[in-house]
Structures are given as C-alpha cells and as structure tokens.
C-alpha positions as CSV (number, residue, x, y, z in Angstrom):
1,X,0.0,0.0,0.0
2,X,1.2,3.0,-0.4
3,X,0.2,6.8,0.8
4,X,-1.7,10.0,-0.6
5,X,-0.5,11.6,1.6
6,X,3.6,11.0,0.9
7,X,2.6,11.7,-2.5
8,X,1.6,15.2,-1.6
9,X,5.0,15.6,0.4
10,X,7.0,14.4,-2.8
11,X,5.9,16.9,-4.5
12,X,6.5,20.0,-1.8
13,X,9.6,18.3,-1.2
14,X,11.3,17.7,-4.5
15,X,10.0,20.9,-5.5
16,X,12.1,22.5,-3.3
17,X,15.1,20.6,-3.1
18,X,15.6,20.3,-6.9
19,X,16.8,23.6,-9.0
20,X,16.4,21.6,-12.5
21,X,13.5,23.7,-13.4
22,X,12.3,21.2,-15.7
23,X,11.7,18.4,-13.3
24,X,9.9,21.4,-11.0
25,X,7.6,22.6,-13.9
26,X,6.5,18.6,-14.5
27,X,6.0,17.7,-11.1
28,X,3.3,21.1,-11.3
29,X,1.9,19.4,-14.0
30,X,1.2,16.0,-12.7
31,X,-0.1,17.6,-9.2
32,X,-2.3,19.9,-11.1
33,X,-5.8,18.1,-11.7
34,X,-7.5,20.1,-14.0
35,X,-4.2,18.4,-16.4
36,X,-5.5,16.0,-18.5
37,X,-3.5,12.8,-19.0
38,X,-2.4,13.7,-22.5
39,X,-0.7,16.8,-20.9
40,X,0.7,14.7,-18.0
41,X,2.1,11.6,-20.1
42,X,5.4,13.0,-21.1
43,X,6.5,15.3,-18.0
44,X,5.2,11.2,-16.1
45,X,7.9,9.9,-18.3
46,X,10.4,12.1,-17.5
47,X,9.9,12.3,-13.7
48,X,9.9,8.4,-13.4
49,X,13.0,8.1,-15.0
50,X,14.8,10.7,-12.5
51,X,12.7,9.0,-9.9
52,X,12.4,5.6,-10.4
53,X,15.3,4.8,-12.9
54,X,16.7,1.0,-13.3
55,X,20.3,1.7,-11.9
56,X,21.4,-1.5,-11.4
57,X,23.7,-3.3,-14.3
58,X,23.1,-6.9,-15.3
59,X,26.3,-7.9,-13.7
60,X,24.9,-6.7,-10.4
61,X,22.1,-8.4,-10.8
62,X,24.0,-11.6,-11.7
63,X,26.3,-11.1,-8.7
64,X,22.8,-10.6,-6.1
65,X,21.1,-13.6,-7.7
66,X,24.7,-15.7,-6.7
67,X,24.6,-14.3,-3.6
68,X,21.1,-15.4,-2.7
69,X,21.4,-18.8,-4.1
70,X,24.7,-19.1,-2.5
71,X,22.8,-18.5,1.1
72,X,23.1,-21.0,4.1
73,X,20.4,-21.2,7.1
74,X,20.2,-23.6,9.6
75,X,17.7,-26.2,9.4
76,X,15.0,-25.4,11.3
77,X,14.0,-27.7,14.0
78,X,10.3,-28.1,13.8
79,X,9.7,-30.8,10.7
80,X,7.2,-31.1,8.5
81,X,4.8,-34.3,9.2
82,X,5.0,-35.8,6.0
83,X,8.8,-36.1,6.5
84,X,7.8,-39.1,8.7
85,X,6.7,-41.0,5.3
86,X,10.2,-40.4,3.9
87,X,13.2,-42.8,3.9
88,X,14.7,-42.6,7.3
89,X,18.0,-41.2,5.1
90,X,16.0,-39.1,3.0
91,X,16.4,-35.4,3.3
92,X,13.8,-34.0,0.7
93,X,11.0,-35.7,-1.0
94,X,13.5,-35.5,-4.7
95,X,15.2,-38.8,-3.0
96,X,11.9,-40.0,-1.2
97,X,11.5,-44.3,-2.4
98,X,8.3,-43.6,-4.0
99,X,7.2,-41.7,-6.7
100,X,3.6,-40.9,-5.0
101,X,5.8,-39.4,-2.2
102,X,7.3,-37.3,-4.6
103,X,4.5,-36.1,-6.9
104,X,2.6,-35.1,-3.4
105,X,5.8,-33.2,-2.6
106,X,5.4,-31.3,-6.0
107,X,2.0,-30.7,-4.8
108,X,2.7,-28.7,-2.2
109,X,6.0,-26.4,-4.3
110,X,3.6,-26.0,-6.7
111,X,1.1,-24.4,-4.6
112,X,3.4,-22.8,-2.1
113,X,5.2,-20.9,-5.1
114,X,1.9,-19.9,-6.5
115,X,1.2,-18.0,-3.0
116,X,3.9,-16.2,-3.2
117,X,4.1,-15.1,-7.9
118,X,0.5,-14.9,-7.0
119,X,1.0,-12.1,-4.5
120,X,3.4,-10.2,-6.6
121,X,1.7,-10.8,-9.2
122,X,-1.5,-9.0,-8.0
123,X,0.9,-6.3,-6.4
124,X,2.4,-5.5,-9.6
125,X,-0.9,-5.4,-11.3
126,X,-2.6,-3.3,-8.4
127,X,-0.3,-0.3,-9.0
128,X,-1.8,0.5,-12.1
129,X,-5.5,1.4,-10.2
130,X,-4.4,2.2,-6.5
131,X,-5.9,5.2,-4.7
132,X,-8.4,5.7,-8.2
133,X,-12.3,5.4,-7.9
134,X,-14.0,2.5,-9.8
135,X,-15.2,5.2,-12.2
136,X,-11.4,6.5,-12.9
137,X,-10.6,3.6,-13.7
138,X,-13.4,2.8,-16.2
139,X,-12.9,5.6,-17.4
140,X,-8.7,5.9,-18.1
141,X,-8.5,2.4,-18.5
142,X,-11.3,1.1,-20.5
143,X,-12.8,-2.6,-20.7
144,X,-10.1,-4.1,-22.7
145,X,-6.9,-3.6,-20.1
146,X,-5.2,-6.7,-19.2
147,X,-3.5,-4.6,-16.4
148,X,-0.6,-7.1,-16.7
149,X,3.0,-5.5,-15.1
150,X,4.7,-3.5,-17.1
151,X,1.6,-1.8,-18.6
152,X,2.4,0.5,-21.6
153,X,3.3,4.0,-20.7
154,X,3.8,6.0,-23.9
155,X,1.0,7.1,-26.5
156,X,1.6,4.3,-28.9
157,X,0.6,1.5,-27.1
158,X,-1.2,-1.6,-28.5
159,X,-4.2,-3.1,-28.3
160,X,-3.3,-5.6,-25.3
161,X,-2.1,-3.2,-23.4
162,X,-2.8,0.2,-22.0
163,X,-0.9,3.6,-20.7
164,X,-0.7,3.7,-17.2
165,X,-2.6,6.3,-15.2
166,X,0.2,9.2,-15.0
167,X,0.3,10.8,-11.4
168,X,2.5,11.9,-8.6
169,X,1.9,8.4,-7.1
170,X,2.8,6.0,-9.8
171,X,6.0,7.6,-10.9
172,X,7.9,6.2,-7.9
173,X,7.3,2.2,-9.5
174,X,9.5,1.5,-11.8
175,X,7.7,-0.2,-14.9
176,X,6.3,-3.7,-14.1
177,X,7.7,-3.8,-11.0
178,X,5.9,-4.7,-7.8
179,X,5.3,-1.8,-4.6
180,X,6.3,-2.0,-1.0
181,X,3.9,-5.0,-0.2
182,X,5.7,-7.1,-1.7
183,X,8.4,-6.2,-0.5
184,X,7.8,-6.5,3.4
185,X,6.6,-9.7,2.3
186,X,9.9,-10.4,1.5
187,X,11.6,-8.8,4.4
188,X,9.2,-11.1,6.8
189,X,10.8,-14.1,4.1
190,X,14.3,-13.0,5.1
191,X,13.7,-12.7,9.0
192,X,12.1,-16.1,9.1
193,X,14.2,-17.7,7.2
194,X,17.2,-16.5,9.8
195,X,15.0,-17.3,12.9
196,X,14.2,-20.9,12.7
197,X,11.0,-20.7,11.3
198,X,9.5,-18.7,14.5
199,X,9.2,-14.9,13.8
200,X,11.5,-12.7,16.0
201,X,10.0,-8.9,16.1
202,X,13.1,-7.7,16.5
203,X,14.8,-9.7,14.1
204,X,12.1,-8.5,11.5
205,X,11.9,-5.0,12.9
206,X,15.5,-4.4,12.0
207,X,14.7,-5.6,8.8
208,X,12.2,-3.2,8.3
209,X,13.9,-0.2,9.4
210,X,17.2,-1.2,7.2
211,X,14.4,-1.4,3.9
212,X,13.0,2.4,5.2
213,X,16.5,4.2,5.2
214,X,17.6,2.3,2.3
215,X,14.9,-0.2,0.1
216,X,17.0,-3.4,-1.1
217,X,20.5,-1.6,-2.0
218,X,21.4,-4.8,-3.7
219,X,18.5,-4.3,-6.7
220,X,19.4,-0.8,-7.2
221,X,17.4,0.9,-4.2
222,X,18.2,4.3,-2.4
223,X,15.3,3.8,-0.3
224,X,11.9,2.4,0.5
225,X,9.0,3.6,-1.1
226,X,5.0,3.8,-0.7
227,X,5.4,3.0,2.9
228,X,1.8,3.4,4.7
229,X,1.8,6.3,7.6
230,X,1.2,4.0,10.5
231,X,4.3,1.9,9.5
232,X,6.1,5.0,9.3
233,X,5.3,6.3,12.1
234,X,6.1,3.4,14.4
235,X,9.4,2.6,12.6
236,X,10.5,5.6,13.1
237,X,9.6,5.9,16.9
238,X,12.6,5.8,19.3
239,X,13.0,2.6,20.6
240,X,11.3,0.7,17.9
241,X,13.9,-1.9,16.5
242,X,14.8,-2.8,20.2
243,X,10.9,-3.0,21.6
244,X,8.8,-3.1,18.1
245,X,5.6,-4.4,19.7
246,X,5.4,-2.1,22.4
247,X,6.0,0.7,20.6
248,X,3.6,0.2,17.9
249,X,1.3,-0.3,20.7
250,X,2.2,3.0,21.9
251,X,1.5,4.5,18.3
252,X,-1.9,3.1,18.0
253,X,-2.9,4.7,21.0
254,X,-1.1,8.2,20.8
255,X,-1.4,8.8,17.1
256,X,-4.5,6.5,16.0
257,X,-6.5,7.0,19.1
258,X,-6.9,3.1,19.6
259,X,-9.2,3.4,16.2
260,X,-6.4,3.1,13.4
261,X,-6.7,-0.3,11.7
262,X,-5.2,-0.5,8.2
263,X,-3.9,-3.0,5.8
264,X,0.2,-2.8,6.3
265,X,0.8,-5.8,8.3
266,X,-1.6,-7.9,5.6
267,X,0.3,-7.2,3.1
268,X,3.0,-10.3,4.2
269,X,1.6,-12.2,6.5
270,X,1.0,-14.5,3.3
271,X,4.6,-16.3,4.4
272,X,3.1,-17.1,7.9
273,X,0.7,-19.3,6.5
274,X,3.3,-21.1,4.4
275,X,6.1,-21.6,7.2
276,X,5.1,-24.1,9.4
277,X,1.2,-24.7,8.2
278,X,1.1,-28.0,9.8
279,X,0.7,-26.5,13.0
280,X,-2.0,-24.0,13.3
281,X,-0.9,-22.6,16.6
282,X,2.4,-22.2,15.0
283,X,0.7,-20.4,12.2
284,X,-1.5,-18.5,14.8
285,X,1.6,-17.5,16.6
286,X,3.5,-16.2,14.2
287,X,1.0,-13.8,12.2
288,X,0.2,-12.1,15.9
289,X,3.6,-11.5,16.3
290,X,4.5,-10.5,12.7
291,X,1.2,-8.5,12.5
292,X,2.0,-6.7,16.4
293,X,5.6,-5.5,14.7
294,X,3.9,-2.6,13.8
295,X,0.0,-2.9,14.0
296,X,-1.6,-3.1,17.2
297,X,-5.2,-2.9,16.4
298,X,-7.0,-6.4,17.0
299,X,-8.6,-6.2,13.7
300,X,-5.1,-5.8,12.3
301,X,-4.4,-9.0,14.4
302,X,-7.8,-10.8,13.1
303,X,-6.9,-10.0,9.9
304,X,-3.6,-11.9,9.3
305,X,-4.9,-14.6,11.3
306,X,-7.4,-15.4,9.7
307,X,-5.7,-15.2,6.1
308,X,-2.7,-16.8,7.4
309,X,-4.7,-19.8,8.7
310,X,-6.7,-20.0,5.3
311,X,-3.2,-20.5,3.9
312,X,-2.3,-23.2,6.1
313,X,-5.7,-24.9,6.5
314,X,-5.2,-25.1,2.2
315,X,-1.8,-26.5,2.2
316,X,-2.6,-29.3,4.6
317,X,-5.9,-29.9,2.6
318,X,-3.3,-30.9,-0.5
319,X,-0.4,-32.4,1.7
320,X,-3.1,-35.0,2.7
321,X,-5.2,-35.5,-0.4
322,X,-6.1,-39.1,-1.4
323,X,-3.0,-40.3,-0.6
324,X,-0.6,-41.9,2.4
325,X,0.9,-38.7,3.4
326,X,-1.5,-37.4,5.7
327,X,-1.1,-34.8,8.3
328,X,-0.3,-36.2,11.5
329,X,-3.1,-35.4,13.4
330,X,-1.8,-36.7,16.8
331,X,1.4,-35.0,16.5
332,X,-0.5,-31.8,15.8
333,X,-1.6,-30.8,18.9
334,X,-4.5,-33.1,18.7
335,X,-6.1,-31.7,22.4
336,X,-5.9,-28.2,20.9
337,X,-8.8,-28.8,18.7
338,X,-6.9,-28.5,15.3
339,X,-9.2,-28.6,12.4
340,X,-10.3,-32.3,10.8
341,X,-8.7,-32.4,7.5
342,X,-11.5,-34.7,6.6
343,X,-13.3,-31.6,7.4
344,X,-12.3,-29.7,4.4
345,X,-12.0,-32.7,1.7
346,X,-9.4,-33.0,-0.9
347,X,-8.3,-30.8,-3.1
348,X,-7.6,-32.5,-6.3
349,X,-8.2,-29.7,-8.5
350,X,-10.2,-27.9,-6.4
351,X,-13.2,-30.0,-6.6
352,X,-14.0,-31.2,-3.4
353,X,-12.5,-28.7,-1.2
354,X,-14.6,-27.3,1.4
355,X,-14.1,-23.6,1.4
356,X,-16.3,-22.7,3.9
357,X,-15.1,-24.9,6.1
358,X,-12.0,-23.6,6.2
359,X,-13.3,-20.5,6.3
360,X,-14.8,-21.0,9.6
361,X,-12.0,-22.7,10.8
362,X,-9.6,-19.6,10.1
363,X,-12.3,-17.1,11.1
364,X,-12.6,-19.1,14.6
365,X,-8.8,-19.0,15.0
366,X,-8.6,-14.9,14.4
367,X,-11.5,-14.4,16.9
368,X,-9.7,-16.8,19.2
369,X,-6.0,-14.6,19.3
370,X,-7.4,-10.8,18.8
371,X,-9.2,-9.0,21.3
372,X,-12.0,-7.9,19.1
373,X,-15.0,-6.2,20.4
374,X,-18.4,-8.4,19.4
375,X,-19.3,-5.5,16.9
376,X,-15.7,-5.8,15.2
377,X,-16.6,-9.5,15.3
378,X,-20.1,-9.3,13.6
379,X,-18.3,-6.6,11.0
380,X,-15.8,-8.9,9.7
381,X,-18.0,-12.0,9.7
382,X,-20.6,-9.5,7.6
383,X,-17.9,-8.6,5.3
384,X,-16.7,-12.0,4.5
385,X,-20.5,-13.1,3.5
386,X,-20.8,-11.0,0.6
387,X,-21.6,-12.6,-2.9
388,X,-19.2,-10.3,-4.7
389,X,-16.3,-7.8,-3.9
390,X,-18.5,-4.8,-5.4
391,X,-20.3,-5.0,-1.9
392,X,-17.2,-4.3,-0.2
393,X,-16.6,-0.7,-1.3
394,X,-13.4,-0.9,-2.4
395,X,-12.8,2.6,-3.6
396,X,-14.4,4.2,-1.2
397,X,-12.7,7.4,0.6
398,X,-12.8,6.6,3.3
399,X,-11.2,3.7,4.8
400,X,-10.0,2.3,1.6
401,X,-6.4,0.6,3.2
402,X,-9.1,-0.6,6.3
403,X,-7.9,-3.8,6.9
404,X,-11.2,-5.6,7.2
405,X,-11.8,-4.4,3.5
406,X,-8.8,-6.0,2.6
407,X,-9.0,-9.2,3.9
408,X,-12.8,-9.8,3.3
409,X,-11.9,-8.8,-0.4
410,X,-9.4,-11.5,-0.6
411,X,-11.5,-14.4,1.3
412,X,-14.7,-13.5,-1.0
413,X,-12.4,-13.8,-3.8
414,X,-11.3,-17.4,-2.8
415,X,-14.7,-18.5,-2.0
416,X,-16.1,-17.2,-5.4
417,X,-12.8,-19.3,-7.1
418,X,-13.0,-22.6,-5.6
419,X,-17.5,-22.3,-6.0
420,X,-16.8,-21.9,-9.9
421,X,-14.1,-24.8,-10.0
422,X,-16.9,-26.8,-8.6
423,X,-20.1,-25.4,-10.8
424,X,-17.7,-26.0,-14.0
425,X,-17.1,-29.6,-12.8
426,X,-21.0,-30.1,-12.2
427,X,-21.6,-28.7,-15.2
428,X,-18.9,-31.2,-17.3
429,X,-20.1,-34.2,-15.5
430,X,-23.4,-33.2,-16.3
431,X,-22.8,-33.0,-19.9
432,X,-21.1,-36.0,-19.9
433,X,-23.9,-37.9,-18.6
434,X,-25.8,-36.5,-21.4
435,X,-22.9,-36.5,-24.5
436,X,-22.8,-33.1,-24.7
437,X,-19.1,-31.2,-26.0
438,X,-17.1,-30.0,-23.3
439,X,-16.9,-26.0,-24.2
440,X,-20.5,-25.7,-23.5
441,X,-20.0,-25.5,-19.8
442,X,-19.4,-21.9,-18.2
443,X,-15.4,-21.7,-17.3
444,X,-14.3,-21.0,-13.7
445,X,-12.6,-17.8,-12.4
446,X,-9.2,-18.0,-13.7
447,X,-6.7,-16.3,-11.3
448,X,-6.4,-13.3,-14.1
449,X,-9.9,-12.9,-14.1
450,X,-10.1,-12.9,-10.3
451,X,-7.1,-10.3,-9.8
452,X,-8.6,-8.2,-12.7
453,X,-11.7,-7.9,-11.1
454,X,-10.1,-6.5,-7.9
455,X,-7.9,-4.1,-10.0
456,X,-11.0,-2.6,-11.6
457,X,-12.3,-1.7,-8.1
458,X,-9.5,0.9,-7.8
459,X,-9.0,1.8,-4.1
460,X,-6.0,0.0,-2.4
461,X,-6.1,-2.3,-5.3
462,X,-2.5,-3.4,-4.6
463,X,-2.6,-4.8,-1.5
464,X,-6.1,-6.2,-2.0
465,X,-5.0,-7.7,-5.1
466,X,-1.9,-9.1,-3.7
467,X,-3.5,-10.8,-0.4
468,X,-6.1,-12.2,-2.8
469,X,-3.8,-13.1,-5.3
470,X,-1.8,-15.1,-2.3
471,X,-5.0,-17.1,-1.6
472,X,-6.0,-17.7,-5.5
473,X,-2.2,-18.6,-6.0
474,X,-2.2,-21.3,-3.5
475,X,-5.1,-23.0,-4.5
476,X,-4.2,-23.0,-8.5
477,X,-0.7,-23.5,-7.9
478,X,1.7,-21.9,-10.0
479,X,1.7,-24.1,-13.0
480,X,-2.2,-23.0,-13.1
481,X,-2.0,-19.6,-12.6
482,X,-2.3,-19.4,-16.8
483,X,-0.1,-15.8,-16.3
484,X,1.3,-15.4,-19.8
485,X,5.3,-16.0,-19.3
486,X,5.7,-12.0,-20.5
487,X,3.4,-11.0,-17.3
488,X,5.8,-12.2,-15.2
489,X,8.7,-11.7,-17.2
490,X,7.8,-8.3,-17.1
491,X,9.0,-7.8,-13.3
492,X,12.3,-6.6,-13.0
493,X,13.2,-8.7,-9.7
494,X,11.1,-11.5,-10.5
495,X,14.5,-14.1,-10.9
496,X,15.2,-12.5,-7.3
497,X,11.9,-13.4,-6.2
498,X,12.7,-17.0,-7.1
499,X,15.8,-17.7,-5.3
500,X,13.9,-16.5,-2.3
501,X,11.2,-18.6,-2.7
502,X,13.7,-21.7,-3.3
503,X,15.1,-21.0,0.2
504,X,12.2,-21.2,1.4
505,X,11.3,-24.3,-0.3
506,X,14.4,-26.1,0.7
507,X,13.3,-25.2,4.4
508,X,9.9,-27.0,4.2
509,X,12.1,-30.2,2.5
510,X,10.4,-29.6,-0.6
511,X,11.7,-29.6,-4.3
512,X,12.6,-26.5,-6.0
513,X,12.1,-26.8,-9.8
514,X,8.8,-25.6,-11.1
515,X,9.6,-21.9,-11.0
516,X,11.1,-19.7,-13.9
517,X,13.8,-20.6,-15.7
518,X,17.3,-20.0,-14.2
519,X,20.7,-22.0,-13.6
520,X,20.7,-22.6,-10.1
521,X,24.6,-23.3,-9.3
522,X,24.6,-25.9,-6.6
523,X,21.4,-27.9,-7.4
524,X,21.1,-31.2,-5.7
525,X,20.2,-34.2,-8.1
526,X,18.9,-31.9,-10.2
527,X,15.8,-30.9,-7.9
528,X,16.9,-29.5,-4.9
529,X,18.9,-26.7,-4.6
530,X,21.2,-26.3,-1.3
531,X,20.7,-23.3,0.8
C-alpha cells in the first residue's frame, strides 16, 4: 500500500530541493488536476526516469542472484509431518522411495510458489488502479486492459495493453515492477528464514527499518517507497527496532486513538501461512507476532490470522489428499482442537475442497488470538459473507487501506474461485452424462480474471489484489495460474523473487524446480537446490 499523503509531500519536497526547473515545472503538472493525462504523459515519463530509474547493471544483478542462491540457514527444527513418510535417510522428497511421495511433494512447491508469484503478481498489477475510484478507472482504462505488469506507458501503445494512469503516485514504480507489499513480504521471508521458522520482532523490525532508510541496495534501491503512515510512524519511533511491539502499541494509541486499523501488516503475512502450516498454533503465533511488529489494532491482528490460517488450512488440505501422506493429526496438537482435514476434503483440482469450512475454521482462529470487540466480530463475519467484492466498497474514501476491506476482499475472492471450480465440474459431469461437448460449460474464475476484477475496483487495489492473489495462487498453484510467461517476465526482480522462494522451499524439505527458468549453481540431483 502506499500513501496520498507522501505523495503530496514528494511533491513539496522535490519541488524545493531540486533547481532543475524542468523536473519542478512537470512535477506542477502531474499535481495539477484540471491536467488531463495527454498533458501529463510526457513530463510522467520524465519524472519516473529521474525518480524511479533501473540503476542497477546486469552484472549486479547476476552477482545478487549468486549471492542469494549461495545462502546458508540452519535447518529449522520443527519438521514437517509428512517427512515421517520419507526414507529414514532421506532429506527432501526428490530422493523419497516412491514416486507418490514425490509427486505429493510437488503438490505442495507448486502451490506454495503460486502464493507467493501470485501475491506479486497481484501487487504489480494493483499499481496501475491504486488510490483511483471504480469510475477512474473505467474511465482511463477502459474494458479491454489486461492490467498485466509493465503496462504500456507512452502514447503508442497496442491493443493488449494500456498507458498507465500518469500521477505523482505511480511515478515512484518502476515499470512492471511490484510496490512496497511485496516487498515487506519479502523482508518477513528473510527474518524467518534467519529465525528458525518462528518470527523474531526484533529480528524482522531491524529488517524493516534497514528497507525504510535504504529499500534493497542490492537491486538498485536508495530507499523504500510507498510506505503506509502507521508503518512509518512506528518505525520511526525511538525505541522501535529494540521494543517493536510495544512501541507500535504505543503509536496506536497516541497517534490513532486506539481506532487506526489499516492493511500494512496484511500485506505479508502470506509467508506465515506457508512456514510451518502444519501446525496451526504455529501459524496462529506467528501472524500475531508479525502483525504486532507494527500494528496493534485487533482487527489488524484478526486480519492476518485469519488469512494466514486460510493459507495453512489449504496447504494441509493438499499435503493429505487421497494419498498416504496425511497430516499427522496426533502430532499436531491433537487436544488443541486443530481442524479435521476430513473436514475440508481434498483438493484435487479444487473439486472437493470445502471452502467454507476452512473458512470458519480460520475465522474461529482470528476471533480466538485478537481481542476484538463483538461489533468488530459481527463486522468482519458481515464482510466476509458478501456474494461479490463490489459490496465491499473498495474505492471508497474513506477507509480504503481498512484492513477488514482488505481481507474480506481476498477471502470473497477465494470463495467465489473454488464455487466456480466446482459449478464447472457439475456442469462437465453433467454433460457428460448427457454427451454433450465439453466448451459448452461456463469456465471457472481464472486467477487473471479474479485479480482483474479487484484491479477494476480501484482503491488499495495493490494490497487487495496481492493478499487475494496469495490465496487464488495457492489453490491454482503456480503451474495454473495461466499468467502469460511475459506478465511475469515483465517484473524486473522476478529471478530474485525465485531464489527467495527456493530458500524457502528447501526449508519446508520440498523440491525446488517448477519456478522460472534459471541455472541454479549448486542444485542437488537436479531438484533441490542447497541453501
């Protein structure tokens, strides 16, 4: 998410600070609304390459990317349950005896890389309609936008694509590339992956503070950008990277008047529900304390609970589907009253998962941890009802980054997904039974279709798009997602992205191929890349 109100700063302040009259005069224009966008395309152009120029080389890059992949962390203590079914020499499921063993073990890469292209994917996307009403965005963008990363920004564009809405705002991204959500949730990535698997505030809070001052250095950043106020505010509290939770505690209350409740801590609590999702108090656990780094609302709280435990509740649907490898119920905290995976169903394709049941199970969870009032309660429960996002007033003024908004937005989402994966199958099997051709039946919700829809909305479209594109992601899986290869080609970092997730994949003993196509130096059999 990022901030109307920095946007209004960067404009005072670079106004003042640079004597290039030139880059004064188009920062006038682009502020000015009565400009139209014709008259604001080229001084946009101009102003984002000052502002938001590719200054890395490709032998930087190639050095960062052998840096990453090069990574060592220790080998966190708390294994997965389906490591049980393995060879007792068996470190990952590439050398597990058994095929089925291994093809479940794709299973779950598959989906757990889809979370996390599916997020940035929806980030990168988002950009192009953040902080515009539904009707700007009708209006600039027009029916046929694909909204795919790296929109079009120049006058000739073609017919699949579109020019992106010039403003102060979207000047600071470079083209295609993904905003600060994505980001933090790659900072919470990097802390986890140091901290055994259980977040350390402190830890993460350093993190954070390092990506304020300075971005990622190592990509070409000279600092971080669209950070949200609260976030900003607390980081920049004294005391905050040696007491994060206390002070953002102390924020809320000074600053936001115990009321403040917006998206930022949302944004990556996506890698909570990955690390760890055989254990729902693990899950739970970890998204309070990730989420209390710097939000200390209880809806905040509720919020990445409930999406992180979605997350989880998914990935142990498809660890134990028709198969041997089930999660081990009795060494899950079997007295805590973890959810019956039975419960939920398989998820082959999608066509017997319960939804709602996991649904309920997640919501239970978040009302269980945060301290939510019965109204804030019967709010969220509301929210999360609603047949489609257009209820959830995404664009609206007022409360667009509320964190509610977001996360009903991305549960609806899910819930619509998964019901038209199952009304397509009914419909096949139905015409089956009665010899009729196959294309008849209505498709599903693709993941494009189901990001695009949020992206029309306008409002926070990032971050909504990004926490429902974390959910859709999961469930398709990454080989699914139907993303044409120059979508995601299109992200600068997007090779970066990768070796991240691959650490994290190697953490969870899980293969790593699947993702896009780079040499990975140090691969073992071919599968498995050391970290």
């Amino acid at each position: 998410m990022g901030n109307l109100e920095s946007s209004a700063l960067f404009v005072s302040h670079d106004t003042n600070t640079h004597s290039d009259k030139q880059t004064s005069d188009d920062l006038r224009i682009l502020a000015d609304a009565s400009k139209s966008q014709e008259e604001r395309r080229e001084p946009f152009l101009r102003l984002r390459n000052k502002f938001a120029p590719n200054k890395r080389t490709d032998q930087e890059y190639a050095k960062e990317l052998s840096r990453v992949f090069s990574l060592r962390f220790p080998i966190w203590d708390n294994s997965p349950p389906y490591m049980h079914y393995m060879n007792n020499n068996a470190t990952t499921y590439s050398r597990a005896s058994t095929s089925h063993a291994h093809a479940h073990a794709q299973r779950l890469s598959n989906a757990i890389r889809g979370c996390i292209y599916g997020a940035a994917l929806g980030d990168a996307m988002g950009i192009a309609t953040e902080f515009l009403s539904k009707e700007a965005v009708k209006s600039h963008y027009g029916p046929g936008c694909d909204f795919f990363p790296g929109l079009s920004s120049s006058s000739s564009s073609s017919s699949s694509s579109c020019d992106i809405f010039a403003d102060v705002h979207r000047l600071s991204f470079a083209p295609g590339d993904w905003t600060d959500d994505t980001d933090h949730l790659i900072l919470a990535l990097q802390s986890i992956l140091e901290t055994g698997g259980i977040v350390d505030p402190i830890n993460f809070a350093h993190k954070l503070l390092r990506w304020v001052e300075c971005g990622f250095p190592e990509l070409g950043d000279e600092s971080g950008t669209g950070l949200g106020q609260t976030t900003k505010r607390v980081v920049r509290s004294r005391g905050y990277v040696t007491d994060p939770i206390n002070v953002a505690k102390d924020v809320w209350i000074k600053y936001g008047g115990r009321k403040a409740a917006p998206n930022g801590a949302l944004m990556r609590t996506a890698i909570v529900g990955i690390v760890s999702f055989w254990d729902l108090h693990i899950v739970e656990r970890n998204a309070l304390t990730l989420c209390q780094a710097t939000h200390a609302d209880p809806r905040c709280v509720a919020s990445c609970v409930a999406v992180s435990c979605c997350l989880a509740l998914i990935l142990q649907a498809i660890a134990s589907v028709d198969s041997n490898i089930r999660m081990d119920m009795d060494d899950i905290n079997r007295n805590e009253g973890d959810i019956n995976t039975s419960k939920i169903g398989t998820l082959t394709c999608m066509n017997t998962i319960n939804i709602e049941a996991i649904v309920s199970e997640a919501m239970t969870r978040a009302f269980s941890i945060a301290d939510c009032t019965k109204e804030q309660e019967e709010e969220f429960q509301r929210m999360i009802s609603f047949d489609n996002i257009s209820e959830l007033d995404l664009d609206c003024p007022e409360g667009m980054g509320y964190t509610f908004r977001c996360a009903s937005c991305a549960i609806v989402t899910m819930k619509r997904v998964v019901k038209s994966v199952q009304q397509q199958q009914k419909q096949d099997q139905e015409q089956q039974q009665q010899n009729q051709q196959q294309n008849q039946s209505q498709s599903s919700l693709s993941f494009l279709d189901a990001i695009q829809e949020i992206v029309k909305e306008g409002g926070d479209a990032d971050t909504n798009a990004m926490v429902a594109g974390a959910l859709i992601g999961c469930l398709r899986g990454y080989t699914n997602l139907q993303v044409p290869g120059r979508a995601i080609s299109a992200m600068p970092n997007v090779v970066w992205l990768e070796a991240w997730t691959q650490k994290l994949l190697f953490m969870l003993r899980l293969p790593i191929s699947g993702g896009v196509g780079v040499a990975v130096s140090g691969a073992v059999d071919g599968d498995v890349a050391e970290v």
